[in-house]
C-alpha positions, 0 to 999 in steps of 0.5 A, a space after each residue: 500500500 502506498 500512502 502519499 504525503 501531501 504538503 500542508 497548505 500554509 494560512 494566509 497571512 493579513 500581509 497577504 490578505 491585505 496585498 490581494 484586496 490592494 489588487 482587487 480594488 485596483 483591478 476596477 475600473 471605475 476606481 481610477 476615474 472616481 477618484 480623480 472625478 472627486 479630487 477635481 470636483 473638490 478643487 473646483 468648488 474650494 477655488 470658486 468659493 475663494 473666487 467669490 469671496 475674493 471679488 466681493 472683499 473689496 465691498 466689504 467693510 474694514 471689520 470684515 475684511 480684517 477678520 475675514 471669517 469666510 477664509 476657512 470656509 473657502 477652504 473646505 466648501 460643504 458642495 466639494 466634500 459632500 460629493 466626497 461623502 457621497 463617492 467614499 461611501 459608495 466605493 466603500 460598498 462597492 468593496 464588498 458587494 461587487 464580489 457579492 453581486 459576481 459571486 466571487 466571495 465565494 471563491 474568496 471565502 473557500 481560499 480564506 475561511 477566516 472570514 473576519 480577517 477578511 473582512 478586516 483587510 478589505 476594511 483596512 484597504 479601504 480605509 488606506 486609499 480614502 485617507 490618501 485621497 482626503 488627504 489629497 482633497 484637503 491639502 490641495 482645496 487648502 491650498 487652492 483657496 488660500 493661493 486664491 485669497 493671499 491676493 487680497 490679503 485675507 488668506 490663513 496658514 495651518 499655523 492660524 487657530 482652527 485650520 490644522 483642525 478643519 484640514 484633519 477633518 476634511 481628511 480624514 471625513 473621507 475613510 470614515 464615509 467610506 468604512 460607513 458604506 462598507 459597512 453597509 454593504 457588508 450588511 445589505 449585499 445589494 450594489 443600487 440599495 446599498 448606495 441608495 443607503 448610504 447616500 441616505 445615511 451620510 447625507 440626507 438623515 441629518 435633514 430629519 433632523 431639523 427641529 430646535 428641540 433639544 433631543 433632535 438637536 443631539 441626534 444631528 449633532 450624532 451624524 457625521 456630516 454634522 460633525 464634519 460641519 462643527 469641526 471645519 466651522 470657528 465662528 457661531 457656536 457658542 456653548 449651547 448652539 446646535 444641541 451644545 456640539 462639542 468638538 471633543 464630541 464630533 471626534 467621537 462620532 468621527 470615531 464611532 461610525 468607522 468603528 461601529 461600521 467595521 464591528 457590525 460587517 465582523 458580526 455580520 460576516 460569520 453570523 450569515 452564508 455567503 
């Protein structure tokens, strides 16, 4: 009788599960034009809020133009970074459902049975390209801005009370919008609902919460849009505007939706068949 020695197939290790989902996430073809399509767009909006507020500094009076409040706001124009939300939260789904929707999980789970390794390497890829891109987003809309405005003598530096703030923010708004559509994707499964989802999420549930009652006030204050707003915002927040929004308590929320977003796809992922 003759026994045959077969050789123990190793385990992948995170490195390489890390490695195949940096090439998965490359391999689409939408990827490259998305992320440029984003950066451009928030550019464009950053330089033509410094523009209108560059043509309009000579009627302003000598207070305003000394104080010139609306710098940093140029900088960081909720139109660019809104459409960033919209596009991280959308690519981030598009992680998990894409091999969902083609059946190639499948695959991927029969090669790694570690499900929650997995998972947490496709949320780590994601979370690395999107800090990259809002990284690239807020250095350069910054930048455009303030090259914009120097011209009439009202540009700021990151040195200047709020700016370093406000530029961490905008940032690091884009992975934290993404690992919230991952998230969600990791739970719904579906390309057009999850992204319908995670449009709703990110960008249109604050609105329903637009009453002055305290509670409501609170809810906003717990959405990460909102949070974004009160940490790129210096002027009009006095203690208990907005339900008393803290900036201690918008890095929270900014901690708890990735957080909260990446534990749910773990519980998710071993709880439910593929």
């Amino acid at each position: 009788m003759t026994t045959v020695a077969t050789a123990a197939v190793p385990r992948a290790r995170f490195t390489d599960l890390l490695a195949a989902e940096w090439i998965k996430i490359q391999s689409l073809r939408s990827t490259p034009w998305i992320l440029g399509a984003v950066t451009l767009t928030v550019l464009v909006t950053a330089a033509l809020a410094a523009w209108s507020d560059y043509q309009d500094i000579p009627r302003l009076d000598a207070d305003a133009r000394r104080e010139h409040v609306f710098s940093l706001g140029d900088a960081f124009p909720a139109e660019g970074y809104l459409v960033l939300m919209l596009a991280a939260g959308s690519v981030g789904a598009i992680v998990v459902v894409s091999e969902y929707g083609s059946g190639l999980i499948r695959t991927t789970t029969a090669a790694v049975p570690a499900r929650r390794s997995l998972m947490l390497a496709k949320a780590a890829v994601t979370a690395l390209l999107w800090t990259g891109v809002g990284l690239l987003c807020a250095l350069g809309s910054f930048a455009v801005s303030q090259a914009i405005l120097s011209g009439r003598g009202a540009a700021v530096s990151l040195t200047d009370p709020g700016a370093l703030r406000a530029l961490a923010a905008s940032a690091l708004l884009a992975p934290v919008s993404a690992l919230t559509g991952f998230g969600l994707g990791v739970l719904i499964r579906h390309g057009a609902t999850t992204m319908v989802a995670s449009a709703f999420v990110l960008l249109m549930l604050p609105m329903f919460f637009g009453s002055r009652e305290p509670w409501v006030e609170r809810a906003r204050n717990m959405m990460v849009q909102s949070a974004w707003q009160r940490l790129v915002t210096l002027y009009g927040w006095g203690p208990d505007a907005y339900g008393g929004a803290t900036v201690a308590g918008s890095w929270t929320v900014f901690a708890v939706w990735p957080l909260a977003a990446v534990a749910l796809a773990l519980i998710v992922v071993r709880r439910r068949d593929v």
